[in-house]
C-alpha positions as CSV (number, residue, x, y, z in Angstrom):
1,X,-12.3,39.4,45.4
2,X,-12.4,37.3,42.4
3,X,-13.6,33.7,43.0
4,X,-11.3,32.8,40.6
5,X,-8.3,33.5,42.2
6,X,-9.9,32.7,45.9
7,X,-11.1,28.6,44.4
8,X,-7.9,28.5,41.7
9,X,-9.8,27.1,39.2
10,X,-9.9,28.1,35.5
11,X,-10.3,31.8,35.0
12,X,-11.5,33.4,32.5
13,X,-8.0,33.6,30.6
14,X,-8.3,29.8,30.5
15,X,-11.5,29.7,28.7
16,X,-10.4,32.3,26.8
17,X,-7.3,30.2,25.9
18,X,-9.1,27.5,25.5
19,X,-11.6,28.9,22.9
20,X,-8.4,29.9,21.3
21,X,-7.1,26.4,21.1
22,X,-10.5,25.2,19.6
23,X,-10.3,28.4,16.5
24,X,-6.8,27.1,15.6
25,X,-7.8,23.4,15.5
26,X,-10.8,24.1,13.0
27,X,-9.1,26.7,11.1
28,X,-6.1,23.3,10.9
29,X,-8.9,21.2,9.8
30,X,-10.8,23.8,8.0
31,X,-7.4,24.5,5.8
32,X,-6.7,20.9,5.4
33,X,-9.8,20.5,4.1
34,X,-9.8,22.8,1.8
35,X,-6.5,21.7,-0.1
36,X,-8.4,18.4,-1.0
37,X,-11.4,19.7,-1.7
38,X,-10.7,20.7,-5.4
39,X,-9.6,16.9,-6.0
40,X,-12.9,15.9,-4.6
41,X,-14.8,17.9,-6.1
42,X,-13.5,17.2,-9.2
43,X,-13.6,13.4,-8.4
44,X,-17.7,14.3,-7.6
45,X,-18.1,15.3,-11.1
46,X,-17.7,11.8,-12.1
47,X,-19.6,10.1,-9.9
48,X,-21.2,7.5,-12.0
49,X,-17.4,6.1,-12.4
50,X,-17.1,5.9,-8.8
51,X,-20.3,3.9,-8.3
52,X,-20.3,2.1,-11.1
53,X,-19.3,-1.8,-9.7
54,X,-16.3,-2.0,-12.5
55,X,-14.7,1.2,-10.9
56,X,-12.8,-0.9,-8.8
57,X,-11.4,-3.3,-10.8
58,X,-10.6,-0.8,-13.5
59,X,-8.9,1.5,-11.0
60,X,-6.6,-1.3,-9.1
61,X,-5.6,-3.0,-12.9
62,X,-4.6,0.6,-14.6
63,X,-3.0,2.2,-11.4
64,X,-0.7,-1.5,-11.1
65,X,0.2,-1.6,-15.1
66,X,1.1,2.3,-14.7
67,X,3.0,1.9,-12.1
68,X,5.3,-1.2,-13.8
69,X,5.8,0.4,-17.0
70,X,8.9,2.5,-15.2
71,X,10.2,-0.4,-13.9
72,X,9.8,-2.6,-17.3
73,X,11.4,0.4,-18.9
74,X,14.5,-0.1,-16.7
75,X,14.3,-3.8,-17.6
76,X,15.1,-2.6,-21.3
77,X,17.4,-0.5,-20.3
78,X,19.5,-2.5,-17.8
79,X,21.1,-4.8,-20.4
80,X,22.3,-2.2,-22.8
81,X,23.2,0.6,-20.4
82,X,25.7,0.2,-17.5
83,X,24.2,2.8,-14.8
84,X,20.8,1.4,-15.0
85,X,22.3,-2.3,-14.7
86,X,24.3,-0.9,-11.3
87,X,21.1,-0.5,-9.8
88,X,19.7,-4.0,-10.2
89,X,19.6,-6.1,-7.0
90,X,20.7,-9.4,-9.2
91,X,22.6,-7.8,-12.4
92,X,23.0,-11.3,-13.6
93,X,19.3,-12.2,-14.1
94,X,17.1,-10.6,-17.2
95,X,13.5,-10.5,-17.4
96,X,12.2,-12.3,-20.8
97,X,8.6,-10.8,-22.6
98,X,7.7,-14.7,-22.3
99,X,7.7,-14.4,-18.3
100,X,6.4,-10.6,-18.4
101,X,3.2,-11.9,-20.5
102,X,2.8,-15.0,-18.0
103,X,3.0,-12.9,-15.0
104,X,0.7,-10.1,-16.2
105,X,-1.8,-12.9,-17.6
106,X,-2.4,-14.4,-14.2
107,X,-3.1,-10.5,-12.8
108,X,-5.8,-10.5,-15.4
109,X,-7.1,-13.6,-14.6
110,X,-7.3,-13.3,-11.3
111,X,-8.7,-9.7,-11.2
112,X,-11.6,-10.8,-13.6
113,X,-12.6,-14.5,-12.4
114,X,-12.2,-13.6,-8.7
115,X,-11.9,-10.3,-7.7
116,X,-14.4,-8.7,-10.0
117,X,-17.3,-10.8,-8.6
118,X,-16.5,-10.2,-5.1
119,X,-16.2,-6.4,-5.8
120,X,-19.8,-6.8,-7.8
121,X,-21.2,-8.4,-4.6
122,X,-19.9,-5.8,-2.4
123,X,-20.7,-2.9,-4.6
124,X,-24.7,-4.5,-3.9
125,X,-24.4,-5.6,0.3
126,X,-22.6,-2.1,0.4
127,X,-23.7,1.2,-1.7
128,X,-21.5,4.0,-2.3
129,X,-21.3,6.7,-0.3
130,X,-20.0,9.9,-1.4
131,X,-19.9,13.0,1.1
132,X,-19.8,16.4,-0.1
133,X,-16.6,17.4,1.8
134,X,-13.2,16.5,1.4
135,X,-11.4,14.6,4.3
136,X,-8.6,17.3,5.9
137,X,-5.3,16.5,4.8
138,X,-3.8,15.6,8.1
139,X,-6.7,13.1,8.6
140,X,-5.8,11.8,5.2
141,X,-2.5,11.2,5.9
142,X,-2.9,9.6,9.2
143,X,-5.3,7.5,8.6
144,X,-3.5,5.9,5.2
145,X,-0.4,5.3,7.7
146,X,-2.5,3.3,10.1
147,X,-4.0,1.2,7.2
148,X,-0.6,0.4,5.7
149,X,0.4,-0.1,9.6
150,X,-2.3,-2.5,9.6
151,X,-2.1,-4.3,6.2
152,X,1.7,-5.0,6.8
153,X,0.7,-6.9,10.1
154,X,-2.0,-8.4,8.5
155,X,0.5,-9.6,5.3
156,X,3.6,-10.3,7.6
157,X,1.3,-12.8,9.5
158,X,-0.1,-14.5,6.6
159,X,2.8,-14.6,5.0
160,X,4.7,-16.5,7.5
161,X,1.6,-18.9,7.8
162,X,2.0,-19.9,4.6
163,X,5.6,-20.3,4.7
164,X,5.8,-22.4,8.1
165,X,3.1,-24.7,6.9
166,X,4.2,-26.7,4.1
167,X,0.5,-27.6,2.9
168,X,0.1,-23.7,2.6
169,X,2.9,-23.2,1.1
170,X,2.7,-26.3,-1.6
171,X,-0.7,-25.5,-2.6
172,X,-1.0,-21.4,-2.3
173,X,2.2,-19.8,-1.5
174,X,4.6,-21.0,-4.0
175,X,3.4,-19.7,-7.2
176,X,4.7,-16.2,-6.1
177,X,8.0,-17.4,-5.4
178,X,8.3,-19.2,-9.3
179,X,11.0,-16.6,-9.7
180,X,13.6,-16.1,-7.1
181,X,14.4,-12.5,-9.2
182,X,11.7,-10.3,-9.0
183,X,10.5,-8.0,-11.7
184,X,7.3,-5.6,-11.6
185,X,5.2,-7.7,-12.9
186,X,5.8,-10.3,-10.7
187,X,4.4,-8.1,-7.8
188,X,0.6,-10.0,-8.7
189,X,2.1,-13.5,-9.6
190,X,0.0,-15.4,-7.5
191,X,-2.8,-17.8,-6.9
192,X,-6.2,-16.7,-6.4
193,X,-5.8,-17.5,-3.0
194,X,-3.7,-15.1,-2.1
195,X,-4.5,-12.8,-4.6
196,X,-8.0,-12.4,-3.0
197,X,-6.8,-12.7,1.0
198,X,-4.2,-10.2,0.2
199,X,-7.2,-8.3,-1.3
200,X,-9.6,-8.3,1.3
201,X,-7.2,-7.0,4.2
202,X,-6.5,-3.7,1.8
203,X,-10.2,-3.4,1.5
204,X,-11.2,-4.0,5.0
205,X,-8.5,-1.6,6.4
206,X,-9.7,1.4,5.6
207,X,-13.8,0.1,6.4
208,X,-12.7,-0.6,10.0
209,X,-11.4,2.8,10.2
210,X,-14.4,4.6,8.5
211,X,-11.9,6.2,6.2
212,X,-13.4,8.8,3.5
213,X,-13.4,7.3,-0.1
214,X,-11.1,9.7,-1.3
215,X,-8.5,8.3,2.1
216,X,-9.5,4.8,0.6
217,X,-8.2,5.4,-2.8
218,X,-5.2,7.4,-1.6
219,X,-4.5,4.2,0.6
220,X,-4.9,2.0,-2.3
221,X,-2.4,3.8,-4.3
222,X,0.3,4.1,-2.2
223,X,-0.1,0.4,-1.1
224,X,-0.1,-0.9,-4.9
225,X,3.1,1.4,-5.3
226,X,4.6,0.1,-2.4
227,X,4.1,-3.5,-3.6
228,X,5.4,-2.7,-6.9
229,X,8.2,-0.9,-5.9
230,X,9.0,-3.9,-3.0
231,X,9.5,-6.2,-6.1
232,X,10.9,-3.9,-9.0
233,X,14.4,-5.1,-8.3
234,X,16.1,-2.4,-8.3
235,X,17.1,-0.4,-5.6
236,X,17.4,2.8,-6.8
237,X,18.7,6.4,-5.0
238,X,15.1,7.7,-4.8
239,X,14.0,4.5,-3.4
240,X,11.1,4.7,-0.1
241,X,13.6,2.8,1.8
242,X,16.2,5.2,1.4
243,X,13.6,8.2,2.3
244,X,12.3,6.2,6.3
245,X,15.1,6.7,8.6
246,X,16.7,4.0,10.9
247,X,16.2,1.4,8.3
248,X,12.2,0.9,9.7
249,X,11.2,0.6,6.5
250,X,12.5,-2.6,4.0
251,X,12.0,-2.0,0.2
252,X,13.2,-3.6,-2.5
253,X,16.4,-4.9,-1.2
254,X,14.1,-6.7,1.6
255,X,12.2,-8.5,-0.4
256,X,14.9,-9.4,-2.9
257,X,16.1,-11.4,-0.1
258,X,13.2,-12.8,0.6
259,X,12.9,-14.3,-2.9
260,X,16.3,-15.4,-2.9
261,X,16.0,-16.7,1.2
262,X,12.6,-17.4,2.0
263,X,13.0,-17.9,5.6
264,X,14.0,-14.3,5.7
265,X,11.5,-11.0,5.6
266,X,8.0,-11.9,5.7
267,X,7.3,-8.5,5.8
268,X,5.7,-6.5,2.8
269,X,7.3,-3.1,4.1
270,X,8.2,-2.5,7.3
271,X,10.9,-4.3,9.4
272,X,9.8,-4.2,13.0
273,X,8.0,-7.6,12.5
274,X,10.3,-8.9,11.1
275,X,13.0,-7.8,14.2
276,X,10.3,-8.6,17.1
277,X,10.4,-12.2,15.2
278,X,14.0,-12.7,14.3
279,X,13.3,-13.1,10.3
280,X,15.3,-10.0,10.1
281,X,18.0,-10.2,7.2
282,X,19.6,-7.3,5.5
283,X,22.6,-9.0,3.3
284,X,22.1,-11.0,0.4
285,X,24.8,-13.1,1.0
């Protein structure tokens, strides 16, 4: 008699199966791989941009102003055309180019006198690494999920910090809320302080997780969209919000309030922080 059937352990159908299980997980990967790898290659090709220390800055400052042109666009729009105005979270207030120039001075002068050095230094402690193979896709998309996951604890905490201390909030905090309507461009319309803490926990996510570069600028996009879109004010049928079922995700509308009640959704994103903590609020008025 077989001692497989006598002991009832694994036969050789389970291995069998099993080998089978182990083909279709690295064919999974194996095609994920490969949709990514033409990017990467491509993105290989240029590889003294990628290590070059003023890749970073360059990247974060174009990717930002490209994203807020749609946005500023709208702004122009909004007071001479009805539908774009029915979009606006507060139809009453306009964005002046005075305001627009102030908040996308600070960026600048925050990205160059702080950031940039700190990227410089950590372009030196920390060499570039570029690895011949894409990351699969699936991997790519997890692992950007758990990094935004993780930034929007990160920022929900700090946030309310700095709003529950008044020291924090008088010295640091309040520049970002100078203006209760937000606009694009005041997405980066903060101190240094924040501008660099805010920083760091987007650039440390994806390190703790040993992400691939190409994960790390994927997450970096999405997160600077995100923010953008989070203070756009506008809330607009194509909206992220609108796409994340159960209302787990906040957008625009959240943060509006938050500008206009700021002992409301501390949050960048998410809401489920801002439930467990009670800071919840989804009406305006």
């Amino acid at each position: 008699k077989s001692p497989y059937v006598d002991v009832g352990g694994p036969g050789p159908s389970h291995k069998s199966s099993c080998d089978d299980e182990t083909l279709r997980l690295r064919k999974f990967l194996t095609d994920g791989r490969m949709l990514l790898q033409p990017l990467w290659t491509f993105l290989l090709e240029h590889s003294s941009l990628l290590h070059s220390p003023f890749f970073p800055i360059i990247f974060s400052l174009s990717v930002y102003v490209f994203f807020c042109l749609p946005f500023l666009l709208l702004d122009v729009l909004s007071s001479r055309w009805a539908l774009v105005c029915r979009y606006k979270l507060q139809p009453q207030s306009s964005i002046s180019w005075a305001s627009a120039w102030s908040c996308l001075a600070l960026t600048l002068y925050n990205h160059l006198v702080f950031i940039f050095p700190l990227t410089v230094m950590h372009w030196y402690l920390r060499p570039v690494h570029l690895p011949q193979q894409a990351p699969p896709l699936p991997y790519l998309l997890a692992q950007v999920l758990v990094c935004l996951l993780l930034f929007d604890f990160q920022s929900f905490s700090w946030h309310l910090l700095h709003h529950k201390v008044p020291w924090l909030y008088r010295n640091f905090h309040k520049v970002h809320h100078t203006y209760t309507s937000t606009s694009a461009l005041t997405t980066e319309h903060s101190g240094a302080w924040e501008t660099v803490s805010l920083g760091l926990f987007a650039a440390a996510n994806p390190l703790l997780l040993g992400c691939h570069p190409l994960t790390e600028l994927a997450f970096f996009i999405v997160n600077i969209w995100l923010s953008v879109e989070d203070h756009c004010g506008y809330d607009l049928p194509w909206a992220t919000h609108r796409l994340v079922p159960l209302g787990l995700y906040g957008g625009a509308r959240h943060h509006d309030i938050h500008h206009l009640k700021s002992k409301y959704n501390y949050a960048p994103y998410f809401t489920h922080w801002d439930r467990l903590a009670g800071t919840l609020c989804t009406q305006q008025d």
